[in-house]
C-alpha positions as CSV (number, residue, x, y, z in Angstrom):
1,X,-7.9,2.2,-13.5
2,X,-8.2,-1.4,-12.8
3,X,-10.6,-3.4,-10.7
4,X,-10.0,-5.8,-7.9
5,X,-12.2,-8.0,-6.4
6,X,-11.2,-9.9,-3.5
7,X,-12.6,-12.9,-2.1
8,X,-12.3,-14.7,1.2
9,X,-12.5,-11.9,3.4
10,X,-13.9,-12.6,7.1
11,X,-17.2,-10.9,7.8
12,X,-15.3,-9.4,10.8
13,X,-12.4,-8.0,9.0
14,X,-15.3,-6.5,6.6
15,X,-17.1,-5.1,10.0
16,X,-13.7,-3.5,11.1
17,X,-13.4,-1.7,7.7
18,X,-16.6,-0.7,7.5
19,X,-16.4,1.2,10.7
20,X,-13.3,2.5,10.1
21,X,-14.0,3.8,7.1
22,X,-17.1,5.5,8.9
23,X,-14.9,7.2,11.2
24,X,-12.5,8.5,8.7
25,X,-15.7,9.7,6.7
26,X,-15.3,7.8,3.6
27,X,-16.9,4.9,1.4
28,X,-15.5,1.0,2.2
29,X,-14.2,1.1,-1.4
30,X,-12.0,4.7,-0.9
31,X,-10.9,3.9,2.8
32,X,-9.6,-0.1,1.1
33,X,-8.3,1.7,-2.0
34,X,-6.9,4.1,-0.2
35,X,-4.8,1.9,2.0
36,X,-3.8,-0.5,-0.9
37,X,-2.4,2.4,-2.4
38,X,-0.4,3.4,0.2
39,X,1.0,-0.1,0.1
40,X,2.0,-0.1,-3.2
41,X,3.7,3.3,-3.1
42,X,6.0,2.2,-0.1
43,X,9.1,0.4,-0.1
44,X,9.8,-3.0,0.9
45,X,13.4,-3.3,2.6
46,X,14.3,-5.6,-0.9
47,X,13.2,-2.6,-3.0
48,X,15.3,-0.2,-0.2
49,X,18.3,-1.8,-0.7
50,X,18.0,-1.9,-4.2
51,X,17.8,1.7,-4.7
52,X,20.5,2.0,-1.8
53,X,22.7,-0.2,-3.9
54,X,21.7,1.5,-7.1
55,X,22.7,5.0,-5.7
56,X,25.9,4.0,-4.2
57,X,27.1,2.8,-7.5
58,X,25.9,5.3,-10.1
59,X,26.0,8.4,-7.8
60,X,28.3,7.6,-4.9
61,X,30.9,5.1,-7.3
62,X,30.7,8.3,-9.7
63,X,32.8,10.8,-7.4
């Protein structure tokens, strides 16, 4: 597993995490990872229509 450090982060962007993480019941560092996860696993609209464009031709084109 990797390790990220970011820098540059506002003190009240790191205030709004904090507590948010509070209410959800977890850590800063599982609440951030957590949502940077979920970030990585969805698509962006580029990667959409790749795989759109991908299926039509080797699934749809195959018929």
């Amino acid at each position: 597993m990797a390790t990220l450090h970011i820098y540059g982060v506002s003190d009240d962007a790191v205030t709004t995490l904090k507590v948010r993480a509070a209410r959800a019941g977890q850590s800063l560092q599982t609440y951030v990872r957590r949502i940077l996860e979920a970030e990585a696993e969805a698509l962006t609209p580029e990667e959409a229509a790749d795989r759109a464009q991908h299926y039509r031709r080797t699934v749809v084109g195959h018929r």
